[in-house]
Z-matrix of the N, CA and C atoms (Angstrom, degrees):
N
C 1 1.450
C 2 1.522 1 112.23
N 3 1.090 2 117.51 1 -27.89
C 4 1.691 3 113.82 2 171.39
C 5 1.189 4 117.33 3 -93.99
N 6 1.294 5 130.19 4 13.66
C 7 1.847 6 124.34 5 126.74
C 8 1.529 7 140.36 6 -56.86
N 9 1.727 8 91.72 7 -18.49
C 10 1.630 9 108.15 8 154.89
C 11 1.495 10 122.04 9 -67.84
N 12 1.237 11 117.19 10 -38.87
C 13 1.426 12 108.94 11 149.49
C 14 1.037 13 150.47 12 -28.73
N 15 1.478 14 102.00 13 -62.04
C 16 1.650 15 110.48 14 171.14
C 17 2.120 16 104.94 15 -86.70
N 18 1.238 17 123.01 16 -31.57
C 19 1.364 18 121.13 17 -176.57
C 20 1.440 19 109.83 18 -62.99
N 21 1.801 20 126.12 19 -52.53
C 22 1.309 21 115.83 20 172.05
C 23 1.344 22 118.90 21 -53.15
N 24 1.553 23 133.28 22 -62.10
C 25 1.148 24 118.21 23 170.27
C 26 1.309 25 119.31 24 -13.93
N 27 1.214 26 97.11 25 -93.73
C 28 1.549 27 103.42 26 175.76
C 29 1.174 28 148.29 27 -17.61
N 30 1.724 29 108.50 28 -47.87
C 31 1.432 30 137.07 29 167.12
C 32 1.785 31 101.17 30 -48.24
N 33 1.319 32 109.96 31 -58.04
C 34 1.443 33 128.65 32 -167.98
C 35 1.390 34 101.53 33 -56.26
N 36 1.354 35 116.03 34 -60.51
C 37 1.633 36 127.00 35 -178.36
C 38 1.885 37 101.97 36 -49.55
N 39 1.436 38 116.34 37 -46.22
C 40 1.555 39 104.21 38 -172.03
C 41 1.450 40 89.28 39 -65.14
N 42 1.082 41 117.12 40 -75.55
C 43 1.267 42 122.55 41 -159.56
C 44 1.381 43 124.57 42 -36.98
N 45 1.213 44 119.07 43 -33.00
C 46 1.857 45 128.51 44 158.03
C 47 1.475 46 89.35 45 -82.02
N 48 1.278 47 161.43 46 75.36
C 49 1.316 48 156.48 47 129.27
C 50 1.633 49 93.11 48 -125.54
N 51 0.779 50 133.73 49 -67.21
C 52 1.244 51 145.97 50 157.94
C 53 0.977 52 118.94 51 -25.74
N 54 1.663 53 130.47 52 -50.90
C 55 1.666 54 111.70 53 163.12
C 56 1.302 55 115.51 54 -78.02
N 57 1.233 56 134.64 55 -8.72
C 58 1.492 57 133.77 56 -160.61
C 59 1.235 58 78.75 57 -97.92
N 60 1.956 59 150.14 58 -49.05
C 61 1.423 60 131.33 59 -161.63
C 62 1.839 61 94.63 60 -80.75
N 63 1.403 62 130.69 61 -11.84
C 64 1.369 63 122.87 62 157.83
C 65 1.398 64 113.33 63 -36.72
N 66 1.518 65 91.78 64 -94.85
C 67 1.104 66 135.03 65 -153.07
C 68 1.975 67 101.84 66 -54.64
N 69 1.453 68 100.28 67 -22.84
C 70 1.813 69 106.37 68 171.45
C 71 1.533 70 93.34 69 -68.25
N 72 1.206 71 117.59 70 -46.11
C 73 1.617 72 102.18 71 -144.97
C 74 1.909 73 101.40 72 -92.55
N 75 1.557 74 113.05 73 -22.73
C 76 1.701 75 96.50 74 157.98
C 77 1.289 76 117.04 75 -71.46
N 78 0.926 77 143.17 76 -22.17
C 79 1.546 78 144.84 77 146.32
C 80 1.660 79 118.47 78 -52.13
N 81 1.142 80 154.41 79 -37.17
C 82 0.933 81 138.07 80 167.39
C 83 1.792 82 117.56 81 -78.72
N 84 1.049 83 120.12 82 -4.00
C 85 1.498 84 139.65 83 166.16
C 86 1.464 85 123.21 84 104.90
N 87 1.771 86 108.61 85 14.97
C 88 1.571 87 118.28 86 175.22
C 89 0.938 88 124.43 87 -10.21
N 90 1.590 89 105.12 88 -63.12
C 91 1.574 90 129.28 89 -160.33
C 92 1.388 91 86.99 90 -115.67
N 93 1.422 92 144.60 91 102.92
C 94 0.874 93 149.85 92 94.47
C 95 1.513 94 143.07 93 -59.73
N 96 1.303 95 104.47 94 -65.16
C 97 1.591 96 127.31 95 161.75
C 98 1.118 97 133.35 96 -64.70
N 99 1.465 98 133.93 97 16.53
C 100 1.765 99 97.12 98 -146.85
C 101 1.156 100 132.04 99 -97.71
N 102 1.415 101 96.95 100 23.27
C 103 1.649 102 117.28 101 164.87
C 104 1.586 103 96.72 102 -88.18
N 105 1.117 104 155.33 103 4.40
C 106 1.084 105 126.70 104 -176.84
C 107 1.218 106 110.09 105 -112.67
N 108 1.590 107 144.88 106 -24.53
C 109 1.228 108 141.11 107 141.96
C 110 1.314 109 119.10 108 -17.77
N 111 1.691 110 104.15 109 -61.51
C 112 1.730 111 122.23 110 -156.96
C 113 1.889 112 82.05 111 -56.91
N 114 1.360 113 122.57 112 -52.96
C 115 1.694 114 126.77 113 -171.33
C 116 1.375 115 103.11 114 -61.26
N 117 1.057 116 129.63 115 -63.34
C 118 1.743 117 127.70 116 -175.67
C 119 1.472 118 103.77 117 -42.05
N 120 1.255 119 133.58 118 -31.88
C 121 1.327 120 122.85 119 -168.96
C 122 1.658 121 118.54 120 -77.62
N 123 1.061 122 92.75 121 -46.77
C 124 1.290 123 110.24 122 173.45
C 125 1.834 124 123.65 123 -80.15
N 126 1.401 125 100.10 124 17.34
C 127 1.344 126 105.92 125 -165.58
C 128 2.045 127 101.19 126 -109.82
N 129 0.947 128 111.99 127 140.39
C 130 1.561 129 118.94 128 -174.74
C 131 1.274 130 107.54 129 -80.10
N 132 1.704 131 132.48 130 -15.48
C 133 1.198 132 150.47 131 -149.32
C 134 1.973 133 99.82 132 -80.02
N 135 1.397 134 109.92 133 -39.31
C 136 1.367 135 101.11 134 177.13
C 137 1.483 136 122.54 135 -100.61
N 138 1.562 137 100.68 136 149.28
C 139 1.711 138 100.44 137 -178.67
C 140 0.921 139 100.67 138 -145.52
N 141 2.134 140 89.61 139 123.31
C 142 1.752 141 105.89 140 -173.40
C 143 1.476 142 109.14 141 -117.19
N 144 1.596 143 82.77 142 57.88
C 145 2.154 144 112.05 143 162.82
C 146 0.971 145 101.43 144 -171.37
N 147 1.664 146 104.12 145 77.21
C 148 1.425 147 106.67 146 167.50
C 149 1.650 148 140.99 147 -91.94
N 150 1.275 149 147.59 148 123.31
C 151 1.471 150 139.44 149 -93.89
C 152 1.807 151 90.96 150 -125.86
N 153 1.162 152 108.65 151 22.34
C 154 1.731 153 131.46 152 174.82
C 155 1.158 154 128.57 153 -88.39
């Protein structure tokens, strides 16, 4: 039972690391798009051998 000691801490500490590396990356604009990847891929428009 006093490995719960040191394991909750801990648990708590990832787990607030984890929302703070969230909550950074919807704020810097990660997830803005993410329909527009899924379209670029499938799009004929880019060429990665370009003859320049």
């Amino acid at each position: 039972m006093q490995i719960l000691a040191y394991l909750i801490p801990i648990s708590l500490f990832l787990g607030g690391l984890g929302l703070v590396a969230f909550i950074f990356t919807v704020r810097s604009g990660q997830y803005d798009d993410p329909e527009g990847d899924s379209r670029r891929i499938l799009s004929d428009d880019f060429d990665d051998n370009p003859k320049g």
